[in-house]
C-alpha positions as CSV (number, residue, x, y, z in Angstrom):
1,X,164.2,135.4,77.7
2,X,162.3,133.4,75.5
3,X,161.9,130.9,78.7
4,X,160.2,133.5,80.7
5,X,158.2,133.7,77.7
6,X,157.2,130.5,77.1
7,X,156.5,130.1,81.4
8,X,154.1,133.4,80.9
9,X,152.2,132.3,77.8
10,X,151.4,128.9,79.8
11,X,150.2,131.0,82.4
12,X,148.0,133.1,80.5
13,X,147.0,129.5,79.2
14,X,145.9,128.0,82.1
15,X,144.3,131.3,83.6
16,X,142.0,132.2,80.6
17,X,141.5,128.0,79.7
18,X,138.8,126.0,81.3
19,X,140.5,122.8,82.5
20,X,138.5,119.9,83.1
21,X,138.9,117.4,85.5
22,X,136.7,114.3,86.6
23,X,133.9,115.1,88.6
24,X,131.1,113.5,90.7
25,X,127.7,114.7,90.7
26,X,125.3,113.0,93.1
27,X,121.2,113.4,93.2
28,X,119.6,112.1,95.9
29,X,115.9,111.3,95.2
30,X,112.6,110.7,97.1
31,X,109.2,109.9,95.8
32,X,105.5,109.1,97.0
33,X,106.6,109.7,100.7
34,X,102.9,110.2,101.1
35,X,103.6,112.6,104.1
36,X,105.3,109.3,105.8
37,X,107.4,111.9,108.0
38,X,108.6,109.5,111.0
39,X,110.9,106.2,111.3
40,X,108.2,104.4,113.2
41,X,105.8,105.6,110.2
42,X,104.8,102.6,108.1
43,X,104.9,99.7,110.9
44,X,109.1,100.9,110.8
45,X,109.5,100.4,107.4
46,X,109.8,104.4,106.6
47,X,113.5,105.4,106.9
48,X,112.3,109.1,107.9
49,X,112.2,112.4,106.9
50,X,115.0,113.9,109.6
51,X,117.3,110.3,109.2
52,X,117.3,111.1,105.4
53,X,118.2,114.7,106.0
54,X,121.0,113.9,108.0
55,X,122.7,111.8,105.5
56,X,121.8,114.4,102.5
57,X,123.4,117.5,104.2
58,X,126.2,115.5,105.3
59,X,127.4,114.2,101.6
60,X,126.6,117.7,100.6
61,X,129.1,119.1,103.3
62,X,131.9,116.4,101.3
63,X,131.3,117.1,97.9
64,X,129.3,119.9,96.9
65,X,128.0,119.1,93.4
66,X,125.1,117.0,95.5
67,X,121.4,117.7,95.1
68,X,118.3,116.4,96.8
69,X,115.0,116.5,94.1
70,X,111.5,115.1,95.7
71,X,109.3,113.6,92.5
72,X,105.8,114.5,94.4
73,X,103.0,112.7,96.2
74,X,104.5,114.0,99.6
75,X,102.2,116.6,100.9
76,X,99.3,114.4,101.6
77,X,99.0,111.0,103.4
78,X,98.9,111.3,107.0
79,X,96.9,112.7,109.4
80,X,99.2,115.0,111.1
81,X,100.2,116.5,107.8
82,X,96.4,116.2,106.2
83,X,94.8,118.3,109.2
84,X,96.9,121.2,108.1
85,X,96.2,121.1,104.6
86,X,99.6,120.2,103.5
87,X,101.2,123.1,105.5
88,X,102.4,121.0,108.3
89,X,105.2,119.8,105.3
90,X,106.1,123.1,104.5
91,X,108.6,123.3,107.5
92,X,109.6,120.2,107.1
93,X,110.3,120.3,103.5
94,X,112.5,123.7,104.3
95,X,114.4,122.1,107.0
96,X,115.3,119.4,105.0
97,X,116.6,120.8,102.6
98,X,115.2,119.3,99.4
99,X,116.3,121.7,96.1
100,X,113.4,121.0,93.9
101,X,110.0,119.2,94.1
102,X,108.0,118.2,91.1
103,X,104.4,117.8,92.7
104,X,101.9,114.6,92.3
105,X,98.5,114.1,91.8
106,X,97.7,113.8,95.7
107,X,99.3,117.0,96.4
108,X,96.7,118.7,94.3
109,X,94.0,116.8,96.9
110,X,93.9,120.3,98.5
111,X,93.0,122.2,95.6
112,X,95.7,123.8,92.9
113,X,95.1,127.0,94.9
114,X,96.5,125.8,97.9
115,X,99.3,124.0,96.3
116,X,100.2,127.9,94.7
117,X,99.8,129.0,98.3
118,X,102.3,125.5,99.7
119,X,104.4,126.4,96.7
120,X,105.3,130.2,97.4
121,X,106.1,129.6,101.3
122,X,109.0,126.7,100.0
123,X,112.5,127.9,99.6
124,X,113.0,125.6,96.6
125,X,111.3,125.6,93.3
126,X,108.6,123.4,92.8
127,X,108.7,122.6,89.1
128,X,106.0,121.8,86.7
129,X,106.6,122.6,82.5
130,X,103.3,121.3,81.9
131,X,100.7,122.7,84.3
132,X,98.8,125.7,83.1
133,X,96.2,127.7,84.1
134,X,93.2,126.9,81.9
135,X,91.4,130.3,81.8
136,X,95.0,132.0,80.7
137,X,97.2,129.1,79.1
138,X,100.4,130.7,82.1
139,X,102.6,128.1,84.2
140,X,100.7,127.9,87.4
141,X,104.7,126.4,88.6
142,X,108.1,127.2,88.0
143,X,109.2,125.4,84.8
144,X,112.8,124.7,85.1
145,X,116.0,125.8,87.6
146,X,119.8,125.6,86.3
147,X,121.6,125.2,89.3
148,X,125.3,126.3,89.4
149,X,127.3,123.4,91.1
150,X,131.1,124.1,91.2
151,X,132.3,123.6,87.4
152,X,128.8,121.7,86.2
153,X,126.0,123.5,85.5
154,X,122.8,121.1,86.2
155,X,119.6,121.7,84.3
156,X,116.3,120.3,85.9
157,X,112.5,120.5,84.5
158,X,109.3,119.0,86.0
159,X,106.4,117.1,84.4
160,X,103.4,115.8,85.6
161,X,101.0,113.1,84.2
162,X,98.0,114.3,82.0
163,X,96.2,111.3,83.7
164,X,96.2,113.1,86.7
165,X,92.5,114.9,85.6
166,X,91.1,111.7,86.0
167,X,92.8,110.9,89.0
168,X,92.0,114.1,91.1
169,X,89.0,115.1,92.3
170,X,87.9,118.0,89.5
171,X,86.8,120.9,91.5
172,X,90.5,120.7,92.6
173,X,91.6,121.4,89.4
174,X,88.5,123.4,87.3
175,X,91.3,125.9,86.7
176,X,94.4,123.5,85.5
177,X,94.9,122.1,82.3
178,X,97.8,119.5,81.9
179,X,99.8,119.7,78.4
180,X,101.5,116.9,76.5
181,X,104.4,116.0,78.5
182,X,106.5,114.6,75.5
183,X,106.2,117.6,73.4
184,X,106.9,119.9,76.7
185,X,109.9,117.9,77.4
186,X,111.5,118.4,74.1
187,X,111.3,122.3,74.3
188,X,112.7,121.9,77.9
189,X,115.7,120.3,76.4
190,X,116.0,122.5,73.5
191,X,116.0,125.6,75.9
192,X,118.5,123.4,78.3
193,X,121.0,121.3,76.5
194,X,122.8,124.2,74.7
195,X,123.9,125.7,78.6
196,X,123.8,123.0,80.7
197,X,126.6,119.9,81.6
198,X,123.3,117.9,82.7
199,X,119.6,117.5,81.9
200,X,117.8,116.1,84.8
201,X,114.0,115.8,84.3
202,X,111.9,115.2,87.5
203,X,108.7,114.4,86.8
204,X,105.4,112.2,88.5
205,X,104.7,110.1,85.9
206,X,104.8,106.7,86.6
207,X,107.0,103.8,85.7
208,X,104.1,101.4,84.7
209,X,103.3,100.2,80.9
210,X,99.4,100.4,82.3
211,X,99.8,104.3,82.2
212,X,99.4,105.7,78.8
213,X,102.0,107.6,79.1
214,X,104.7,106.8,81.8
215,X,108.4,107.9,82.1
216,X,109.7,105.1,79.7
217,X,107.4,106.6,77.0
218,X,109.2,110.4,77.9
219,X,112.4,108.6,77.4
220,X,112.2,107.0,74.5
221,X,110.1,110.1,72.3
222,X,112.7,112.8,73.2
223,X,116.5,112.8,73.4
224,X,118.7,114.6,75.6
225,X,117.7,114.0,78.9
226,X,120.5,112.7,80.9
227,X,118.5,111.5,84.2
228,X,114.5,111.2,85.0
229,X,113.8,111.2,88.8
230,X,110.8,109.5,88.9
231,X,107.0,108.8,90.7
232,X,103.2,107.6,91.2
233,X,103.7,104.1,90.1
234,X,105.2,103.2,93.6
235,X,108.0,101.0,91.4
236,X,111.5,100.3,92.6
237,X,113.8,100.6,90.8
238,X,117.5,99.1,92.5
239,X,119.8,100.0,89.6
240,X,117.4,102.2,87.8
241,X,116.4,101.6,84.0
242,X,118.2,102.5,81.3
243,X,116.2,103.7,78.2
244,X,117.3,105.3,74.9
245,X,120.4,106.6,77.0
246,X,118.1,107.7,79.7
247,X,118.4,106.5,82.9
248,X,115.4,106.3,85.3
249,X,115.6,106.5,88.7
250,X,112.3,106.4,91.3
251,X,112.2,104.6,95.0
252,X,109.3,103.1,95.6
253,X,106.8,104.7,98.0
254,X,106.1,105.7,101.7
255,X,110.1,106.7,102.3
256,X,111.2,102.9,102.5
257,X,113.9,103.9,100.9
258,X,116.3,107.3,100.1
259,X,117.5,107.2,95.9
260,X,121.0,107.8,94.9
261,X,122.5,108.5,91.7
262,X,125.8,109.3,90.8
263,X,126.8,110.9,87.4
264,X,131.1,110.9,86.7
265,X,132.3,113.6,84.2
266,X,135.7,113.7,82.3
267,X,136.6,116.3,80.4
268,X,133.2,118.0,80.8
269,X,131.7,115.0,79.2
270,X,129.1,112.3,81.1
271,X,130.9,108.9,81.1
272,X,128.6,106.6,83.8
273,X,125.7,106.8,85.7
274,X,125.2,104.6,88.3
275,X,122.0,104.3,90.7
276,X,121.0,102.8,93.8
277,X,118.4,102.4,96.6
278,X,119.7,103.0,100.4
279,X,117.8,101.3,103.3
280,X,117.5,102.9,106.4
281,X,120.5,101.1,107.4
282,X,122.9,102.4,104.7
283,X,121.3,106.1,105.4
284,X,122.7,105.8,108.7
285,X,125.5,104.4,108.1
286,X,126.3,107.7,106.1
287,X,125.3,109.8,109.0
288,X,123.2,108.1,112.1
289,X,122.7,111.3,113.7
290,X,118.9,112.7,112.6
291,X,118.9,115.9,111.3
292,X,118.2,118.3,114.7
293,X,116.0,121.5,112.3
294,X,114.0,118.5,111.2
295,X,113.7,116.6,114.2
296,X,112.4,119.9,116.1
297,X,109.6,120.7,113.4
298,X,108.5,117.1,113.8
299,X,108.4,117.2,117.5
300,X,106.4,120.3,117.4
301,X,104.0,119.2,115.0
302,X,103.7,115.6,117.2
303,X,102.5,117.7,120.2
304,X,100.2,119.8,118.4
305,X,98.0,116.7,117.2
306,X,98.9,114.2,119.7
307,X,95.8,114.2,122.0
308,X,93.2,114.6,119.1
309,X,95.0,111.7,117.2
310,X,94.8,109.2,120.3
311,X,91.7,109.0,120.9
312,X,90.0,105.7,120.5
313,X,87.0,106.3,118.7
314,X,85.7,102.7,117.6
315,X,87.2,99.2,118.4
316,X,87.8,96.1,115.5
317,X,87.3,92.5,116.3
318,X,90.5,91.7,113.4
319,X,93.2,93.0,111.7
320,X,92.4,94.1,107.7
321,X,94.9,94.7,105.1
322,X,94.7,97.4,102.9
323,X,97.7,96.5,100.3
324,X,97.7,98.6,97.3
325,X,98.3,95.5,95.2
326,X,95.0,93.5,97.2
327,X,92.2,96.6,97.2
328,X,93.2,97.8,93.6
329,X,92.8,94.6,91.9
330,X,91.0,92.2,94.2
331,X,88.4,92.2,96.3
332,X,89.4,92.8,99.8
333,X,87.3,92.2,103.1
334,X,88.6,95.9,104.1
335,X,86.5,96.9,101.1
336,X,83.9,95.0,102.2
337,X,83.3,96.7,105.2
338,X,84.0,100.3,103.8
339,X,81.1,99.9,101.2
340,X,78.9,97.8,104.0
341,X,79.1,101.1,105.7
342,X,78.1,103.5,102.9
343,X,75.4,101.5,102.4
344,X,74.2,101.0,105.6
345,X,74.6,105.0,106.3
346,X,72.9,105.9,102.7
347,X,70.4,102.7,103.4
348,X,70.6,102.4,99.6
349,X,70.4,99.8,97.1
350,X,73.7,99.4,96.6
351,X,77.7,101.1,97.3
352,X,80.7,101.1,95.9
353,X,84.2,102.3,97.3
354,X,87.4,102.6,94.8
355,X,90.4,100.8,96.2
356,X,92.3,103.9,95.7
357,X,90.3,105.5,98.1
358,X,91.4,103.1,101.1
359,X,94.9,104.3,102.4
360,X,95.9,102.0,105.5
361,X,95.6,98.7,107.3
362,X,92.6,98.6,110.0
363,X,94.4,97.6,112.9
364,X,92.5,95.1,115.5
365,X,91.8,96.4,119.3
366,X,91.3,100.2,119.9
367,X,91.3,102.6,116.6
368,X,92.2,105.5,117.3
369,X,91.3,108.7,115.4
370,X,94.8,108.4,113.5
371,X,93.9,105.2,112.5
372,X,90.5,106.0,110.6
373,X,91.9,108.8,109.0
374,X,94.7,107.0,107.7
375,X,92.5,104.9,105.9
376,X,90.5,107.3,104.5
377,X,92.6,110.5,104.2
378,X,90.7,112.7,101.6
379,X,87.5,113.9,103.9
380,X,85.3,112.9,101.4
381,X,81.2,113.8,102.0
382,X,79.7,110.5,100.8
383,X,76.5,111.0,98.5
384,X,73.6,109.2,97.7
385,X,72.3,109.0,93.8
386,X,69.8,107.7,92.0
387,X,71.4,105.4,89.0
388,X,70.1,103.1,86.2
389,X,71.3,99.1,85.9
390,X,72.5,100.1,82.6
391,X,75.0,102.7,84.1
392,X,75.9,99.9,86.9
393,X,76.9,97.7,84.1
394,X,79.1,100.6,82.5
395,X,80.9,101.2,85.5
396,X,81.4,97.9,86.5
397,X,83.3,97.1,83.2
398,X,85.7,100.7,83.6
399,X,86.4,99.3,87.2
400,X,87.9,95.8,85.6
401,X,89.4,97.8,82.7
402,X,93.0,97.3,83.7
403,X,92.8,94.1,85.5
404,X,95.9,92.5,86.5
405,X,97.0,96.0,87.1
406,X,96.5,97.5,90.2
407,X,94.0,100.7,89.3
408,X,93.0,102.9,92.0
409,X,89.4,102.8,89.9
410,X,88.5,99.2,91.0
411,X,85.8,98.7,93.1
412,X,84.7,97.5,95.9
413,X,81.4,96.8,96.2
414,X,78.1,96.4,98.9
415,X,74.7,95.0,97.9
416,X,75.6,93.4,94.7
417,X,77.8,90.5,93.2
418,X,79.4,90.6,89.5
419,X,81.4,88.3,87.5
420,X,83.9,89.3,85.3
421,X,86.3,87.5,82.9
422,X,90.0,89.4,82.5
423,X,89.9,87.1,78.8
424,X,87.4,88.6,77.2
425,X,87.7,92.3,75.7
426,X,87.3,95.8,77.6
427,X,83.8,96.2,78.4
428,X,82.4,92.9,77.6
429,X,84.1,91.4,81.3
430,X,81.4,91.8,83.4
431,X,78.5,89.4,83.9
432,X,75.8,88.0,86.1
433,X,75.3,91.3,87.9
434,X,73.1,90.5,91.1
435,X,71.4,93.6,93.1
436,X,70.2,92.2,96.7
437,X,70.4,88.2,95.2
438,X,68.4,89.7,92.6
439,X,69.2,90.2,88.4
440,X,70.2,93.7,87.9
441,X,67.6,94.8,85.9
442,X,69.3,97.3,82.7
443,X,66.4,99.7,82.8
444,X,65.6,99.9,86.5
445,X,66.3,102.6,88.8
446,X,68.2,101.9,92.0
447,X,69.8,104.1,94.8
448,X,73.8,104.1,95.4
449,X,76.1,105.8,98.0
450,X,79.7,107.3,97.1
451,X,81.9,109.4,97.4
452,X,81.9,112.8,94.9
453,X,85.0,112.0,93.8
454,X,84.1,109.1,91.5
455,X,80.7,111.1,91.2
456,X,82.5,114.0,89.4
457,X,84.5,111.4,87.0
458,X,87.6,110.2,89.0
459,X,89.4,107.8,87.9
460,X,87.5,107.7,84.4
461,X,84.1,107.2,85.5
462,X,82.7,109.4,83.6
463,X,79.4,107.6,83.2
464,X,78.6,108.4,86.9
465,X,78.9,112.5,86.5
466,X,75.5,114.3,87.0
467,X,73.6,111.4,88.4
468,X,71.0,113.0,90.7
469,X,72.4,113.4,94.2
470,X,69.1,112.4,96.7
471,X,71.2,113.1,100.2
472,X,74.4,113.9,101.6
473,X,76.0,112.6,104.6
474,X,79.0,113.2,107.1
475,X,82.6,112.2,105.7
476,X,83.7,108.5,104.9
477,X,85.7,108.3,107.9
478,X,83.2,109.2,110.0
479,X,80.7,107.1,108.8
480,X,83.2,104.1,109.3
481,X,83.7,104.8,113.0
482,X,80.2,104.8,113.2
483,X,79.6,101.2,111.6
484,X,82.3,99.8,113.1
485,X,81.1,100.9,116.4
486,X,77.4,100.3,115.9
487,X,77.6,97.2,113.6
488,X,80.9,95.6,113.6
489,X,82.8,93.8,111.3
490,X,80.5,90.9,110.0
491,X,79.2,89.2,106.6
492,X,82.7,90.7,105.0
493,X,83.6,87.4,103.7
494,X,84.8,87.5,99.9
495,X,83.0,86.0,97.1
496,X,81.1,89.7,95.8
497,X,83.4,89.4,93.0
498,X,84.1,86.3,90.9
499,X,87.0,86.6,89.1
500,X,86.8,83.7,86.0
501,X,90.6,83.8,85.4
502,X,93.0,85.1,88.0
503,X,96.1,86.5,87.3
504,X,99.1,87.2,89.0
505,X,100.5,90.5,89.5
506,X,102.7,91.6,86.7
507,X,106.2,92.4,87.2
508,X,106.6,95.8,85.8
């Protein structure tokens, strides 16, 4: 008797006790894809949107605690996705099947309203703690999603970047305010933490000490969060970073690579994360079959644009790099030409065209269509102002301001030559500003075509909002097929901008 006993009260014991045993819980993570959809996108180097999905829902079909989060910049980049406004990804996104997506600062490039519109058409959430609408203080996004995997429950929050209001254009956002993402994040895991196994934060932030405040800064001020996915400084990261117990995970850019971490429990109790980048070859390795829902969508969307994006609109004597690390803190000949063109279209005194306005390489032989609006993506109206040499000086200084970092802010200029010393304190740099081999002259009016995003304050220029606007013409990228069919590439040599102590590019 008392042995049947003992046999039922261990049954009742392991019936109505939660046993735990060791358990895997894997995140896959994308970042700045930059609407970089294909294999072939990125001269090859992108792994692809339908190759990735394939190895995602495969590990998902083997272990089940597996989720897929996408830390933003995605819906804008490319002209097959840009001509729809973003909705082209909306599909794609679905098919995929990426649980969560924490949007960046281009995604916004549409305006917030038609991010809201993106947003309610996805089946996952797309998260955002720290977006509000201005005129009522509500969360434009969802905040946070606990997602019930197995025996774990996984909390996950998103956060953007405050910097993004000087990043995006601000009609796009009139209505958006962006709230301190440190003191955000600590009532996100105060409202987690108690109920879930996990925190995971994904948020586009950046991973770059240039960035007031960047993901390292999130980790350090708040404690709790097991895992930030991470994006918008384009860093790799191989193993990830570990800070204050945090461990930081982002990919890179332009879907070179698919992010993988893995988090072991015992006992109900974290005991190692590990992360890793996979190359297009370990993604197929895991599955080489592309994902056929997401292979479809893409095939569709191909044919839709195909003619229009073939066309060969202008031709190019040479090839010209656009390398994020070359137009945002150098001067590049691709810059060069692009503000030789404003200024030739605007025939004005002088032009300037921000690095982070110039997307892609100009290829040489035929440009097509595709081409040109892969370099500039953001149909921008160019303008033409009125502006004193005093203001010139002001916003040459902001546009050396974070030399050796890459800033999408620095310029690249037409009808005038600076120099500027990276030594010498923020906003005492710049020197020996010539207009047309001419001494810029402080109190003299002069004429200068742009683009209305660093009109209206992008990037920090504030000094250039409400300059008068004299004339407006057709977009940049149209004015570029123009010059380049009308003029050419000529007289794009460098030596605009003299740089008195060059630096190499810093590591982090």
């Amino acid at each position: 008797m008392r042995k049947i006993l003992a046999i039922f009260s261990l049954m009742i014991f392991l019936f109505t006790t939660k046993v735990f045993a060791a358990e895997e819980l894997i995140i896959f993570h994308t970042n700045d894809m930059h609407a970089r959809v294909l294999s072939s996108d990125d001269d090859g180097k992108s792994i692809g949107l339908a190759e990735m999905a394939g190895a995602v829902k495969f590990i998902k079909k083997q272990n089940k605690n597996t989720l897929w989060f996408d830390a933003g910049d995605t819906l804008h980049g490319m002209p097959r996705i840009n001509i729809s406004n973003g909705e082209n990804m909306i599909g794609l996104m679905n098919d995929a099947g990426i649980d969560a997506f924490a949007p960046g600062n281009h995604d916004f490039n549409y305006g917030s309203w038609q991010l809201e519109k993106i947003s309610k058409k996805f089946k996952f959430p797309t998260l955002s703690a720290n977006v509000v609408r201005k005129s009522t203080g509500e969360k434009i996004f969802q905040d946070y999603k606990i997602f019930q995997l197995n025996n774990l429950k996984v909390g996950v929050f998103g956060l953007q970047n405050p910097e993004f209001a000087q990043s995006i254009a601000p009609k796009q956002i009139a209505d958006v305010e962006f709230l301190n993402p440190v003191e955000v994040a600590r009532k996100m895991i105060e409202k987690l933490r108690p109920q879930c196994d996990v925190v995971i934060c994904v948020m586009h932030m950046g991973s770059l000490e240039s960035y007031d405040i960047n993901s390292m800064l999130i980790a350090q001020e708040t404690e709790g969060i097991d895992l930030i996915i991470d994006g918008h400084s384009h860093t790799e990261l191989p193993q990830g970073l570990l800070v204050n117990n945090t461990l930081i995970a982002q990919t890179g850019c332009y879907g070179h690579y698919l992010g993988e971490v893995k988090i072991i429990f015992d006992d109900g109790k974290i005991i190692s994360k590990t992360a890793r980048l996979l190359n297009a070859e370990q993604v197929n390795a895991i599955c080489n079959t592309p994902d056929k829902k997401v292979a479809k969508s893409l095939r569709r969307i191909e044919k839709q644009t195909q003619r229009y994006f073939n066309e060969v609109v202008t031709k190019s004597d040479r090839f010209l790099t656009a390398e994020r690390t070359i137009v945002r803190r150098t001067e590049a000949e691709i810059g060069n030409l692009s503000a030789d063109a404003l200024r030739w279209r605007g025939s004005s005194d002088i032009a300037i065209m921000n690095g982070g306005n110039i997307r892609a390489d100009l290829p040489e032989g035929n440009v097509t269509r595709e081409n040109v609006l892969s370099i500039f993506p953001f149909g921008n109206k160019e303008l033409k102002v009125e502006i004193d040499g005093a203001t010139i000086k002001k916003m040459l200084e902001h546009s050396v301001s974070k030399y050796p970092y890459p800033f999408g802010g620095f310029l690249q200029v037409s009808g005038l030559t600076f120099t500027f010393n990276p030594d010498k304190p923020e906003g005492e740099r710049v020197s020996e500003i010539f207009i047309n081999n001419l001494p810029m002259d402080e109190n003299k009016i002069y004429t200068m075509t742009t683009n209305p995003f660093l009109l209206s304050g992008g990037d920090g220029f504030d000094m250039l909002k409400d300059l008068k606007v004299i004339e407006e013409f057709e977009t940049t990228e149209k004015i570029f097929e123009d010059y380049l069919s009308k003029v050419g590439i000529k007289d794009i040599s460098l030596g605009r901008i003299k740089n008195l102590h060059e630096m190499p590019m810093p590591e982090k």
